[in-house]
C-alpha positions, 0 to 999 in steps of 0.5 A: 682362194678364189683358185680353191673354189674354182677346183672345189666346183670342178671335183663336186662336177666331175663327181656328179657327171660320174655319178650320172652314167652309175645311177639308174633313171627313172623309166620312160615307157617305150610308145611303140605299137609293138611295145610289149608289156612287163607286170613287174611284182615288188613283192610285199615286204620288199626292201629294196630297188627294182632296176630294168636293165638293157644289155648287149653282147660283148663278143672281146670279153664274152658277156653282156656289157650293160647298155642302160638301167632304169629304175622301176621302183625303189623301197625304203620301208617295207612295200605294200607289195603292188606291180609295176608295168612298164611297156618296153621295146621288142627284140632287146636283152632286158633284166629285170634285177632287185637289189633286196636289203634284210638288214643283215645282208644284200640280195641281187637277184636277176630274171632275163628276157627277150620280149616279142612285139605286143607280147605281155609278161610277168616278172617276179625278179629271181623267177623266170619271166612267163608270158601272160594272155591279154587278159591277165590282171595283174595282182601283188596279192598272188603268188608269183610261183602260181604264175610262173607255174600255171604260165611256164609252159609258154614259150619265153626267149631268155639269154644267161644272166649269168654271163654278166659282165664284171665291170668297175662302177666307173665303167658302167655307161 
């Protein structure tokens, strides 16, 4: 009996450290003074989780292996539609992704960038990302293919999302 309850805690622990590396974390802010900014829009009547995720070039398998995923906001009932901003490190192979819910299906859509230091940007996942002046304010209220339209001239680093690597969920991490 008491060998069963030693196993049972084993498994349950297994499980939960493994579950560690696949679920996201909530993200942490980057305190840099180069950190540039992300407006990140969770468009009203989202359903659904947006995830920051970090990516490295895998050069034996040809994609980008994912390195960490943090989650920026998560809807369980339709959103009132808000940004989230996030401040993130330059230099680095980011994904702003959402998993979207209609009720009938699931969405994943997918906006790569590659900040600048003290640069700021706007993110509608599914979009390009664009850079913004300084002086931009954020609103959910706005609609985001005015953004993107009004700001897409200004020059953006993007790498290809779509060289994702496939991988199983328990070799994620």
């Amino acid at each position: 009996m008491k060998f069963n309850k030693i196993l049972i805690l084993g498994v349950i622990f297994i499980g939960l450290t493994g579950c560690a590396k696949v679920l996201p974390l909530d993200y942490d802010n980057y305190n840099g003074s180069d950190a540039a900014t992300l407006y990140v829009l969770n468009r009203q009547g989202n359903v659904g989780t947006i995830y920051l995720g970090s990516y490295i070039w895998n050069s034996k398998d040809n994609c980008y292996d994912m390195s960490d995923r943090y989650e920026l906001d998560s809807n369980v009932f339709q959103a009132k539609g808000n940004i989230v901003i996030s401040k993130v490190k330059p230099d680095v192979l980011y994904s702003v992704s959402q998993l979207e819910s209609s009720g009938h299906f699931v969405q994943s859509t997918h906006s790569s960038l590659i900040p600048e230091a003290g640069k700021y940007y706007y993110v509608a996942s599914g979009t390009k990302a664009v850079e913004v002046p300084t002086d931009f304010v954020p609103d959910a209220s706005i609609n985001s293919d005015e953004v993107v339209k009004k700001y897409g001239m200004n020059p953006v680093r993007y790498w290809n999302v779509k060289k994702i690597c496939s991988r199983p969920f328990w070799k994620i991490g």
